[in-house]
C-alpha positions as a printed NumPy array, in Angstrom:
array([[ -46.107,  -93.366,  -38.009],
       [ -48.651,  -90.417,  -37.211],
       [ -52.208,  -91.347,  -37.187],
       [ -52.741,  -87.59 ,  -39.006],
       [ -51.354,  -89.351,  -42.192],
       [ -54.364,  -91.413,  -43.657],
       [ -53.337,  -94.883,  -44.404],
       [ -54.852,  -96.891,  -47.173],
       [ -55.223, -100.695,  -46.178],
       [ -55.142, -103.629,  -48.268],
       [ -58.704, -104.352,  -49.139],
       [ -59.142, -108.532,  -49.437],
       [ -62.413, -109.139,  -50.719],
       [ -64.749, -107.126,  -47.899],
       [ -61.481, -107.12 ,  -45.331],
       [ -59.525, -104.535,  -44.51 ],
       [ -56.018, -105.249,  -43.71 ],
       [ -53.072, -103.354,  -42.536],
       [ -49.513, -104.735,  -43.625],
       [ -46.326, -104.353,  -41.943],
       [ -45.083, -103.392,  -45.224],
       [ -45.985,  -99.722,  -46.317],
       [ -45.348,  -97.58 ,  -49.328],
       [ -45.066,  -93.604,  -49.162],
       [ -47.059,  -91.685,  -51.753],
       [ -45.386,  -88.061,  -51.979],
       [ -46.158,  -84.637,  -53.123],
       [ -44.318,  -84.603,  -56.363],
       [ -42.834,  -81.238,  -55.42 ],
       [ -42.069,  -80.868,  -51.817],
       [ -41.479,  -84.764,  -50.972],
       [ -44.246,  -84.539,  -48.285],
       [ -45.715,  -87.969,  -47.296],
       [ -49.511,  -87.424,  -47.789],
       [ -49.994,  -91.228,  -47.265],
       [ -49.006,  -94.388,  -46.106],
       [ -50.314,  -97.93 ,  -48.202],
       [ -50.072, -101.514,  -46.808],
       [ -47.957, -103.176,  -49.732],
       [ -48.552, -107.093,  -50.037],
       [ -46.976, -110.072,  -51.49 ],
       [ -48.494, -112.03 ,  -54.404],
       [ -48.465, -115.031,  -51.784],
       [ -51.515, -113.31 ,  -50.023],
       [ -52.975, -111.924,  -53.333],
       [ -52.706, -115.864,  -54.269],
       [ -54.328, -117.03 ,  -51.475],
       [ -57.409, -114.759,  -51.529],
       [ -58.076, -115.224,  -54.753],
       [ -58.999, -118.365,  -53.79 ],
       [ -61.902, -117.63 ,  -52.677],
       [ -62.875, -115.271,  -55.058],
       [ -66.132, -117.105,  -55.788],
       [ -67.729, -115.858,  -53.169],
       [ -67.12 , -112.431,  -54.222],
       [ -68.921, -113.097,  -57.88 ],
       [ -71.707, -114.691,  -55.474],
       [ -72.116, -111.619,  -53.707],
       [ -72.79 , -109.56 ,  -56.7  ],
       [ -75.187, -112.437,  -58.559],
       [ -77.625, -111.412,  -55.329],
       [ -78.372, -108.528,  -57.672],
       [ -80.04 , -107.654,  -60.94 ],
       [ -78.03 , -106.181,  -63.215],
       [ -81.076, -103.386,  -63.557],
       [ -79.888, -103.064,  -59.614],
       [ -76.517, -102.426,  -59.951],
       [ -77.022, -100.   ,  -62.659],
       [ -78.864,  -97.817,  -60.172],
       [ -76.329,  -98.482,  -57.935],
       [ -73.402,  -97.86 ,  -60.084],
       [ -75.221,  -94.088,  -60.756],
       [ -75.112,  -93.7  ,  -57.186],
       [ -71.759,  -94.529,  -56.291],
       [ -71.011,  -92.047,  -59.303],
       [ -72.785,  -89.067,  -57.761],
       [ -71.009,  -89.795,  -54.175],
       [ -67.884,  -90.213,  -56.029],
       [ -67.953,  -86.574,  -57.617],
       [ -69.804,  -84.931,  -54.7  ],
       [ -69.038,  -87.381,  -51.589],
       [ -67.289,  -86.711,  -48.563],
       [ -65.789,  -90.481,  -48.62 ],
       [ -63.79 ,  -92.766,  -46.217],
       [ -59.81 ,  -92.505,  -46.55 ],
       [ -58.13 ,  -95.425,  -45.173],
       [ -58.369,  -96.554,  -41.321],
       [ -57.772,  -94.467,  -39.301],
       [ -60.938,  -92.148,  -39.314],
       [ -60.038,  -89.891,  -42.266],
       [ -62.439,  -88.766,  -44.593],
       [ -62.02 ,  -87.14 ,  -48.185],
       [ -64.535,  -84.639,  -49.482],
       [ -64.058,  -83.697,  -53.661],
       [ -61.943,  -80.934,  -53.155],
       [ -59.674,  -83.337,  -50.841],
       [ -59.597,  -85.476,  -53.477],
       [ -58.338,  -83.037,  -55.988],
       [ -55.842,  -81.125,  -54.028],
       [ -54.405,  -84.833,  -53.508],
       [ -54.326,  -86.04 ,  -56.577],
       [ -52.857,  -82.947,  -57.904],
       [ -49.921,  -83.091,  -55.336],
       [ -48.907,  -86.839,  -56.452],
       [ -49.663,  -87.184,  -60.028],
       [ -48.584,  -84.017,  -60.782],
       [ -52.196,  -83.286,  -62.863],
       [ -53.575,  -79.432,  -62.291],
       [ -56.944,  -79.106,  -60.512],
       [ -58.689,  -78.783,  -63.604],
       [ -57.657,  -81.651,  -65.083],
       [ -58.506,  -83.679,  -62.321],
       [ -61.788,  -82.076,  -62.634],
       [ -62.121,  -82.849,  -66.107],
       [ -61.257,  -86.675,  -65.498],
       [ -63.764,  -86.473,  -62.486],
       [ -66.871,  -85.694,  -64.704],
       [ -66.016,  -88.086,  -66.836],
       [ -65.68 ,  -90.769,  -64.675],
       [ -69.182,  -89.688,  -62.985],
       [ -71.006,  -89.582,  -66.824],
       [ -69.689,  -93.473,  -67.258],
       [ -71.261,  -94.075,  -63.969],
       [ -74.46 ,  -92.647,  -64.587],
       [ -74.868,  -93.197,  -67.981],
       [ -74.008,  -97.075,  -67.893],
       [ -77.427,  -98.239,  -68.877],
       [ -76.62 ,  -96.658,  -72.234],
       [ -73.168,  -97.43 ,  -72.761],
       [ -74.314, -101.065,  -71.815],
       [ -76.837, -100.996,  -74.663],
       [ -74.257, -100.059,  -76.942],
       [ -71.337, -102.594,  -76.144],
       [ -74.051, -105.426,  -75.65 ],
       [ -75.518, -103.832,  -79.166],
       [ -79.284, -103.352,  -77.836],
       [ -78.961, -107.046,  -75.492],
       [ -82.016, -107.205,  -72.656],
       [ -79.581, -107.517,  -69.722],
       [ -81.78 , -109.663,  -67.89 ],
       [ -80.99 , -112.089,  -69.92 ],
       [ -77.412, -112.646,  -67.824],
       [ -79.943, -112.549,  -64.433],
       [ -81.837, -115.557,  -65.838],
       [ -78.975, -117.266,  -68.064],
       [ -81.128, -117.744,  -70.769],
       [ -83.956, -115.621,  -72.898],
       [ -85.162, -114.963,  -76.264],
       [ -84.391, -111.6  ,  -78.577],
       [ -85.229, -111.136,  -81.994],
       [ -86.667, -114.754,  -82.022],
       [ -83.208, -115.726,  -81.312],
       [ -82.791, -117.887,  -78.313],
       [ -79.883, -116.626,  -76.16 ],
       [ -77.509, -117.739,  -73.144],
       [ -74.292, -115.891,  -71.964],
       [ -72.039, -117.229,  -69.417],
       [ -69.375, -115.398,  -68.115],
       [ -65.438, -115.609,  -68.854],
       [ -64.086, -114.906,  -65.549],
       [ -64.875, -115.083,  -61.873],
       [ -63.126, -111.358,  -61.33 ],
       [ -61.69 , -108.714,  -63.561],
       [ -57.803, -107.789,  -62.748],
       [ -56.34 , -104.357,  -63.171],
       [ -53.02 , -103.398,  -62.78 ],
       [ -53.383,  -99.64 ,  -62.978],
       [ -51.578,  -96.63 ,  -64.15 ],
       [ -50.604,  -92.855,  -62.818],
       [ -51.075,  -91.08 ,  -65.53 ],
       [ -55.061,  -90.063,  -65.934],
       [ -57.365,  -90.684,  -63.294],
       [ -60.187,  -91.574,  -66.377],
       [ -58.375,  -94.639,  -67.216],
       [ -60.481,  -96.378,  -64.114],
       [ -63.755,  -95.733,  -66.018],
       [ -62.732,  -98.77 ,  -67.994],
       [ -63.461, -101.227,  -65.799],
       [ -66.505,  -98.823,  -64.102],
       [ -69.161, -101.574,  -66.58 ],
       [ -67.831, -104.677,  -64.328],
       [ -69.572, -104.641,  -61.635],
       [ -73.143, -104.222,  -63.265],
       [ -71.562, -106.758,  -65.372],
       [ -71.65 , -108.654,  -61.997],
       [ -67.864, -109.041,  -62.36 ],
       [ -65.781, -108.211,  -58.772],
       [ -62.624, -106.34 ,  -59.675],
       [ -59.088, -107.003,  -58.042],
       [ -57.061, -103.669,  -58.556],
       [ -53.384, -103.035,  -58.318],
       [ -53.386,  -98.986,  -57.926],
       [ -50.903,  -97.026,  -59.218],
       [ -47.718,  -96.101,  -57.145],
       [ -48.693,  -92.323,  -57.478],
       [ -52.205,  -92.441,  -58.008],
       [ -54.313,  -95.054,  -55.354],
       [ -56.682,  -92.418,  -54.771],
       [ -59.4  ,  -92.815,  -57.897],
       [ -59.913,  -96.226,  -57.65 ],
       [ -59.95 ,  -96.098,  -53.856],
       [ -62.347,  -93.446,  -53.868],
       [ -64.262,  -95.322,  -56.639],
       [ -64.302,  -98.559,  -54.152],
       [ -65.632,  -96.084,  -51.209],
       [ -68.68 ,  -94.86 ,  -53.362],
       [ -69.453,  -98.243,  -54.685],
       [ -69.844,  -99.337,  -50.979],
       [ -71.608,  -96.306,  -50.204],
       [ -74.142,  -96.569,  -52.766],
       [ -74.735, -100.479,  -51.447],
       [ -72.542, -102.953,  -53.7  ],
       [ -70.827, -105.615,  -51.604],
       [ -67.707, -105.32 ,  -50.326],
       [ -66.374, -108.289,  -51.467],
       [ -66.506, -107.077,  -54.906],
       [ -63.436, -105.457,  -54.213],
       [ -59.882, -105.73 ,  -54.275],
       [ -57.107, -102.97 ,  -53.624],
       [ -54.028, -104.505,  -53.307],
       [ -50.836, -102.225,  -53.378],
       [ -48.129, -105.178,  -54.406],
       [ -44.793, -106.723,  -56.301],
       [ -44.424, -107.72 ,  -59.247],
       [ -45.05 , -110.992,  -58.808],
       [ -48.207, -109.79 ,  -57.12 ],
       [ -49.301, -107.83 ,  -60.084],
       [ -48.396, -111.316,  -61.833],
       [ -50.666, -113.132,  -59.773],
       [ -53.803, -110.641,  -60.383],
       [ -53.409, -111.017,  -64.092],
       [ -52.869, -114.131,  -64.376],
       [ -55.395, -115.906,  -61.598],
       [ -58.622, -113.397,  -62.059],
       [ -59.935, -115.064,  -66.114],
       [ -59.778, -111.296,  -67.208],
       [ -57.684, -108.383,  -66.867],
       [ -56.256, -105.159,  -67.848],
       [ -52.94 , -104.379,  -67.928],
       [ -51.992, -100.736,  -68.375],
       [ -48.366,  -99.425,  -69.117],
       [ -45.456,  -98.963,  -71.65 ],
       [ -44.73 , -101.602,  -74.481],
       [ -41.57 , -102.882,  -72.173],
       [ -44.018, -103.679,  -69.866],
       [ -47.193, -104.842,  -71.78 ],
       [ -45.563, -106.848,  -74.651],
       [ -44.83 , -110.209,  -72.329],
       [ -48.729, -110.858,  -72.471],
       [ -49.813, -109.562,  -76.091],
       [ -50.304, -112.906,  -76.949],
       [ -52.954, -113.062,  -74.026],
       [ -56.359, -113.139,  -74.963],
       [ -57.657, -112.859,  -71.862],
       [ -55.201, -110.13 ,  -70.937],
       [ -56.779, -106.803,  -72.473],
       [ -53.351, -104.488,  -73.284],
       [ -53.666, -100.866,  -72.739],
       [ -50.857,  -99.484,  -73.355],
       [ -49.085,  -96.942,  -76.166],
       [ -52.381,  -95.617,  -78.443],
       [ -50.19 ,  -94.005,  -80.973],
       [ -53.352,  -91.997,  -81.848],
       [ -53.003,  -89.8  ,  -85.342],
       [ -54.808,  -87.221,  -87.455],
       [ -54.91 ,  -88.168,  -90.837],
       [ -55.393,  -84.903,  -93.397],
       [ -56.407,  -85.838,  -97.377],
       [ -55.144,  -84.41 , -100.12 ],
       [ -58.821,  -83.168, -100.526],
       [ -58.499,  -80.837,  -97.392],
       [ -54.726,  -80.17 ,  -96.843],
       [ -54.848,  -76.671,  -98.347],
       [ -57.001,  -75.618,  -96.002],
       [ -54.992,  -76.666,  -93.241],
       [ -55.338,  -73.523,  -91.212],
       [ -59.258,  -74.42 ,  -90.697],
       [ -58.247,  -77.452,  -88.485],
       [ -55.461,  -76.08 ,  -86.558],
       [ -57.642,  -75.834,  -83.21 ],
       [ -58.995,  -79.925,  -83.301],
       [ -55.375,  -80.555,  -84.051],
       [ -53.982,  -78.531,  -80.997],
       [ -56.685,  -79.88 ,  -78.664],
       [ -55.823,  -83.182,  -80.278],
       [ -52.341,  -82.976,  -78.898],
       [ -52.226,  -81.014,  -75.857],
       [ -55.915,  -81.79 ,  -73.979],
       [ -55.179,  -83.676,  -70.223],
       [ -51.579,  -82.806,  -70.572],
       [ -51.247,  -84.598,  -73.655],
       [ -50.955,  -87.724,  -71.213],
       [ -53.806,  -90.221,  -73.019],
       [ -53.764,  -92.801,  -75.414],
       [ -55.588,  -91.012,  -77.487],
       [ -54.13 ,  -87.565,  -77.529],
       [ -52.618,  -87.243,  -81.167],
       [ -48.871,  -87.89 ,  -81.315],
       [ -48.342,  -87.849,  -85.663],
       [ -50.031,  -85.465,  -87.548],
       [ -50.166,  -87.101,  -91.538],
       [ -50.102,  -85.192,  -94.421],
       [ -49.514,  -85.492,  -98.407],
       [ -47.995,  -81.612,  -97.854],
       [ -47.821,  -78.29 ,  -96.426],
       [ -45.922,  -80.011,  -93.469],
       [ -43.209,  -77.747,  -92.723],
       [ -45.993,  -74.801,  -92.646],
       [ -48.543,  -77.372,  -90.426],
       [ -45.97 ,  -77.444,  -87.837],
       [ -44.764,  -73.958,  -87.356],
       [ -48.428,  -73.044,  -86.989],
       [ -48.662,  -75.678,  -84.161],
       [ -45.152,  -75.   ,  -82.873],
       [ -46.444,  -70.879,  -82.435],
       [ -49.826,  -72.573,  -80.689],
       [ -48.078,  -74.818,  -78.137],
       [ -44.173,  -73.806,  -77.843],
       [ -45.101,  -70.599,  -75.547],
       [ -46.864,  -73.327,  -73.137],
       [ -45.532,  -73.205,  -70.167],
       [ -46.24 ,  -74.811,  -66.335],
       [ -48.255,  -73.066,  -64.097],
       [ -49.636,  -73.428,  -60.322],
       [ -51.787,  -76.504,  -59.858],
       [ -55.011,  -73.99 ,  -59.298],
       [ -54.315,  -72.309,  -62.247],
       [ -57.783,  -72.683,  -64.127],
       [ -55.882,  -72.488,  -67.298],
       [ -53.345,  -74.512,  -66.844],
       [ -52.387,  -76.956,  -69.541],
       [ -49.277,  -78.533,  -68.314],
       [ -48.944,  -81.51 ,  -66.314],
       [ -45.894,  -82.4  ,  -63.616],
       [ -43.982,  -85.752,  -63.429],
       [ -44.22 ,  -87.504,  -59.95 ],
       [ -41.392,  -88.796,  -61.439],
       [ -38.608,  -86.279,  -62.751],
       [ -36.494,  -89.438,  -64.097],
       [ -39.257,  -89.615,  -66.155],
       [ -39.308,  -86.22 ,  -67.8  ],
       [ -35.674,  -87.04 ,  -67.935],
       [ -36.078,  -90.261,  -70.265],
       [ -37.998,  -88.731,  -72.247],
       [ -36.138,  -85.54 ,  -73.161],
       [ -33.514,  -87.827,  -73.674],
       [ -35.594,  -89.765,  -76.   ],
       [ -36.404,  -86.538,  -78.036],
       [ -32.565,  -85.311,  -78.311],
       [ -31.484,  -88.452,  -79.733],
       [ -33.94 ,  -88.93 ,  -81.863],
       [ -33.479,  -85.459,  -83.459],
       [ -29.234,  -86.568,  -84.16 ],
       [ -31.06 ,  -88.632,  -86.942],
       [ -31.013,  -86.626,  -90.145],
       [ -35.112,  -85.844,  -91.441],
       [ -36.123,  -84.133,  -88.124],
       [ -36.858,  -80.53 ,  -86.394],
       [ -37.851,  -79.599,  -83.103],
       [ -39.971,  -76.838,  -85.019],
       [ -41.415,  -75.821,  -81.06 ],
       [ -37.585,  -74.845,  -79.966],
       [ -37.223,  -71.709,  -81.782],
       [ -40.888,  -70.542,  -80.076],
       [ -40.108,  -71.978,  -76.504],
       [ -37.148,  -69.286,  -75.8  ],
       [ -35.907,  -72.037,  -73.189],
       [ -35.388,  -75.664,  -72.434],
       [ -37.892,  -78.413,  -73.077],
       [ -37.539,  -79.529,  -69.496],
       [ -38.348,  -77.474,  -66.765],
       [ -38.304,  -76.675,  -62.812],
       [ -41.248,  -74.835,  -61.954],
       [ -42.269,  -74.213,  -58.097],
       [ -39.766,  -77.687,  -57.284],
       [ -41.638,  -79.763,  -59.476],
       [ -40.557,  -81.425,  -62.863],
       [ -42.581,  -80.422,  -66.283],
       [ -41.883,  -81.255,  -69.985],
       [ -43.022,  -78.174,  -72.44 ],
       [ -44.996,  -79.074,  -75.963],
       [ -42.631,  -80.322,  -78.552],
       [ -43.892,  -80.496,  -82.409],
       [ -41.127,  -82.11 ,  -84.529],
       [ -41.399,  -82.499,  -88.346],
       [ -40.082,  -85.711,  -90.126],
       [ -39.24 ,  -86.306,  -94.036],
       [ -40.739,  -89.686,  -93.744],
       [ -42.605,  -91.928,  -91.453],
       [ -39.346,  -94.059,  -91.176],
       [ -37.968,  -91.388,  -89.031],
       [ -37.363,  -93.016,  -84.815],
       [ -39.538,  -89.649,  -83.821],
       [ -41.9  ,  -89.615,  -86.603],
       [ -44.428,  -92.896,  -84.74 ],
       [ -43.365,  -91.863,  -81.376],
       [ -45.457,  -91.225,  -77.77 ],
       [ -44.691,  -89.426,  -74.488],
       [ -46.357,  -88.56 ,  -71.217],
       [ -46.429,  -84.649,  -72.37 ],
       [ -47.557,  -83.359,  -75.54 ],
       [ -46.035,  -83.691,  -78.216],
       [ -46.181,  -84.761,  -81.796],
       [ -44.663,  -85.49 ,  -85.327],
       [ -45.463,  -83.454,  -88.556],
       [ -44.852,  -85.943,  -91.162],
       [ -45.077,  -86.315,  -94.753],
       [ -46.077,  -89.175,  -96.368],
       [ -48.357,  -89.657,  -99.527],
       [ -51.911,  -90.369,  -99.366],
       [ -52.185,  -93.574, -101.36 ],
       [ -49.332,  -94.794,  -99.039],
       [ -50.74 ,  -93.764,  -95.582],
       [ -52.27 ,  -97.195,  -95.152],
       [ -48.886,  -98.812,  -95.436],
       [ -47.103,  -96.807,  -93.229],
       [ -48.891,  -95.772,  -90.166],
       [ -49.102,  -98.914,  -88.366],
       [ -51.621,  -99.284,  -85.096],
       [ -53.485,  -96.251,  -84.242],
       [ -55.893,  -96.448,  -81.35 ],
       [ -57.732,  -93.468,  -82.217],
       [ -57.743,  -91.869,  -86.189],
       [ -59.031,  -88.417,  -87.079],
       [ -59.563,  -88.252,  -90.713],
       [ -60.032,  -85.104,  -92.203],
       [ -61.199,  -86.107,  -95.968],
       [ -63.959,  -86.252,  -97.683],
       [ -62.747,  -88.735, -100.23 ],
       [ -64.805,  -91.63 , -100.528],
       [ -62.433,  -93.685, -101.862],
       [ -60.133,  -92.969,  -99.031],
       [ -63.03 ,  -92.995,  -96.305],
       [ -63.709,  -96.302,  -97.533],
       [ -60.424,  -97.638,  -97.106],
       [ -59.779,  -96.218,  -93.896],
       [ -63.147,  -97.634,  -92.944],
       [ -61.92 , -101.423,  -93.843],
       [ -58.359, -100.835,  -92.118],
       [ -58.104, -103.164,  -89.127],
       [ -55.269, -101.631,  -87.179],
       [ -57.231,  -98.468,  -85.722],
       [ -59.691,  -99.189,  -82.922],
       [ -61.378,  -95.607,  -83.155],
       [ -61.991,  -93.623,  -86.155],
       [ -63.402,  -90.44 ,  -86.445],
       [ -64.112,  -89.004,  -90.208],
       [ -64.391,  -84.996,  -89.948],
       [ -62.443,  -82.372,  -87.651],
       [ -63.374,  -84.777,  -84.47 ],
       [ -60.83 ,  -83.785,  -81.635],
       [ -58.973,  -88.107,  -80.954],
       [ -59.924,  -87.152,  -77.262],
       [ -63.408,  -87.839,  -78.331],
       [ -65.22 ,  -90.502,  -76.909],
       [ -68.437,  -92.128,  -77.426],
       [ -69.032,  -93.89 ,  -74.664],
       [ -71.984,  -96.237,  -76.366],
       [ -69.08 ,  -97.791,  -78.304],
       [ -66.135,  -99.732,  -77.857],
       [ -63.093,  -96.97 ,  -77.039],
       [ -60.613,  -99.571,  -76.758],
       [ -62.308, -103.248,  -76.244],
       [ -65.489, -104.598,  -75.689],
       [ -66.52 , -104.825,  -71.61 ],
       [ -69.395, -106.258,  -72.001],
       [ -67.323, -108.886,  -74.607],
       [ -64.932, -109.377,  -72.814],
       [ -66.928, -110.579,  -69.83 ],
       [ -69.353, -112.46 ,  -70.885],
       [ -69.616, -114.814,  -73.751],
       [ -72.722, -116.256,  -75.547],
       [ -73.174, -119.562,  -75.711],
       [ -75.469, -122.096,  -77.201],
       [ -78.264, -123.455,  -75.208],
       [ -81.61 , -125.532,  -75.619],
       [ -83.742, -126.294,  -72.993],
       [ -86.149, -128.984,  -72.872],
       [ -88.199, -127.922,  -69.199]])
């Protein structure tokens, strides 16, 4: 092993730690090892959770005021530091950190960009987006464990001594989740993704940069079992992944899912004909980031006009094609893992042998939906249009964009969409508004031409932080 690869230890709770066991993270097109990662067992993930007390102790030495300002900090050095990678004296400036992530994930430059900034706003911004999720709370309260608010005595406690993640590859903004647990005063015990361990190792450097405690931190590269252990031992944690591999703890309250958003863009009767008018929050809807987040739109609803809806989409997005990673305009992502891109034009094909559907995009794309571009593996926009919501592509959602065109009543929308993470509405029906508005089953709704990528970061984009970390509690005190 060459010292001129960086290696990325184990991080135990403020110890670095360098396993026998190592894991290769490649370029997804040329196969060159650009890392090496200590991989652990859950056995040693077990045994320093232990002591993960002392981590939550570390962090209770501050206010949360303190680690605000501290937070903002680590956010600036994450988006224009020149940060630590690994042992072995390496050292990753922004543009490091692009080119990287780029060559593993498979993510252009600007995307990665994109995700950057908004990973830097949550970090500088979280005295607001605390306000909102704690809905106005004086934080000091959780410094003193007790106060007063609106003539309303108050106590919180919290619900865990650590906050476990068991990360993704897709989108390097998924980390700004748990970004609000550490002013939170919550230490965080990561499992990075196989492709992508450089955001929330470069999130861990600017944290310690900016001052936070090093035993806030956890970066373990590990098992199964190991990713087990971390979701099961730390009180809280996040789980992010497929619905094969999320639906074992769904009935987990303290296990906060993350996984399929099938996010949709609901059009009224009282704005269908004009269609046309929407077409560009509906294309950004789908295709923004590489149409790789929970919340990029993957069914388009509408009482009509659905065969016309998707040939305008399919004329937008099936000349979309993969370019070089610099490309400023490029709008296609790259699979670390071609068996991926694979499954999932698989998926497509068989799903279209079901009478009711069209690949509306293949007459536009003058090729094949999968593609070799420059050695690596990329999967081109696909619109399909469905007779009915019943249809196995009509509620479906890849890594890549694509989406269903699908016809279904108003008055029966309700009854047929199912979960949505994030809802566009595009109605001005109060009637319908209203019932939209009382629907439990989607987390985010947006009423107007609002792109789903939208976020508000005051509010709860898919669970409540600040809710899920600390819970109020009844208290009288007599001295």
């Amino acid at each position: 092993m060459s010292d001129a690869i960086p290696h990325l230890p184990v991080l135990r709770l403020g110890r670095s730690y360098e396993s026998l066991e190592k894991s290769e993270v490649r370029d997804h097109r040329s196969g060159r090892v650009l890392a090496l990662v200590s991989t652990v067992n859950g056995g040693l993930v077990k045994r320093d959770l232990a002591r993960i007390a002392a981590s939550r102790a570390a962090l209770n030495g501050f206010t949360v005021a303190q680690l605000i300002a501290l937070s903002a900090r680590a956010g600036d050095l994450f988006l224009n530091g020149s940060l630590p990678l690994g042992d072995r004296g390496h050292t990753q400036s922004p543009t490091d950190y692009i080119g990287t992530l780029s060559l593993t994930s498979g993510l252009p430059h600007v995307m990665v960009r994109r995700n950057m900034a908004k990973i830097h706003y949550a970090l500088t911004h979280l005295d607001e987006i605390l306000n909102g999720l704690s809905r106005g709370l004086d934080l000091t309260v959780l410094d003193r464990g007790f106060g007063e608010q609106f003539g309303t005595k108050l106590s919180f406690c919290p619900t865990a001594l650590a906050l476990g993640l068991v990360m993704p590859s897709n989108s390097p903004a998924v980390n700004s989740l748990w970004l609000p647990a550490i002013a939170l005063k919550t230490p965080v015990v990561i499992k990075p993704g196989k492709e992508e361990p450089w955001t929330p190792y470069r999130l861990i450097q600017a944290f310690l940069a900016a001052g936070v405690p090093a035993e806030a931190f956890g970066f373990y590269a590990t098992d199964h079992e190991g990713a087990a252990t971390i979701l099961n031992t730390c009180g809280r944690a996040l789980i992010f992944g497929d619905k094969s591999t999320t639906q074992q703890y769904a009935q987990n309250p303290a296990i906060q899912i993350h996984g399929p958003g099938w996010s949709k863009i609901i059009i009224g009767e009282d704005c269908i004909d004009q269609w046309r008018d929407y077409l560009d929050v509906i294309v950004a809807s789908i295709s923004d980031n590489g149409g790789r987040s929970c919340i990029n739109a993957s069914a388009i609803v509408v009482p009509r006009h659905a065969a016309e809806l998707a040939d305008a989409l399919a004329q937008r997005l099936g000349l979309v094609g993969p370019t070089a990673p610099e490309d400023e305009g490029a709008r296609l992502s790259g699979f670390a893992n071609p068996k991926m891109a694979e499954f999932i034009d698989g998926q497509i094909e068989e799903g279209l042998k079901t009478p009711g559907a069209e690949d509306v995009t293949a007459k536009y794309r003058g090729g094949t939906r999968r593609v070799i571009f420059e050695g690596g593996t990329y999967m081109r926009p696909t619109v399909v249009r469905c007779d009915n919501f019943a249809h196995p592509l009509a509620n479906r959602e890849f890594l890549c964009p694509y989406a269903s065109v699908v016809t279904v009543p108003q008055s029966e929308v309700l009854s047929q969409i199912g979960y949505t993470l994030a809802c566009t509405a595009i109605t001005q029906d109060p009637g319908f508004i209203a019932r939209l508005e009382a629907y439990p089953e989607i987390d985010r709704l947006n009423i107007g031409p609002v792109s789903t990528m939208k976020i508000s970061w005051d509010q709860p984009h898919e669970g409540n932080m600040f809710e899920f970390l600390w819970k109020r509690r009844s208290i009288e005190r007599a001295w």
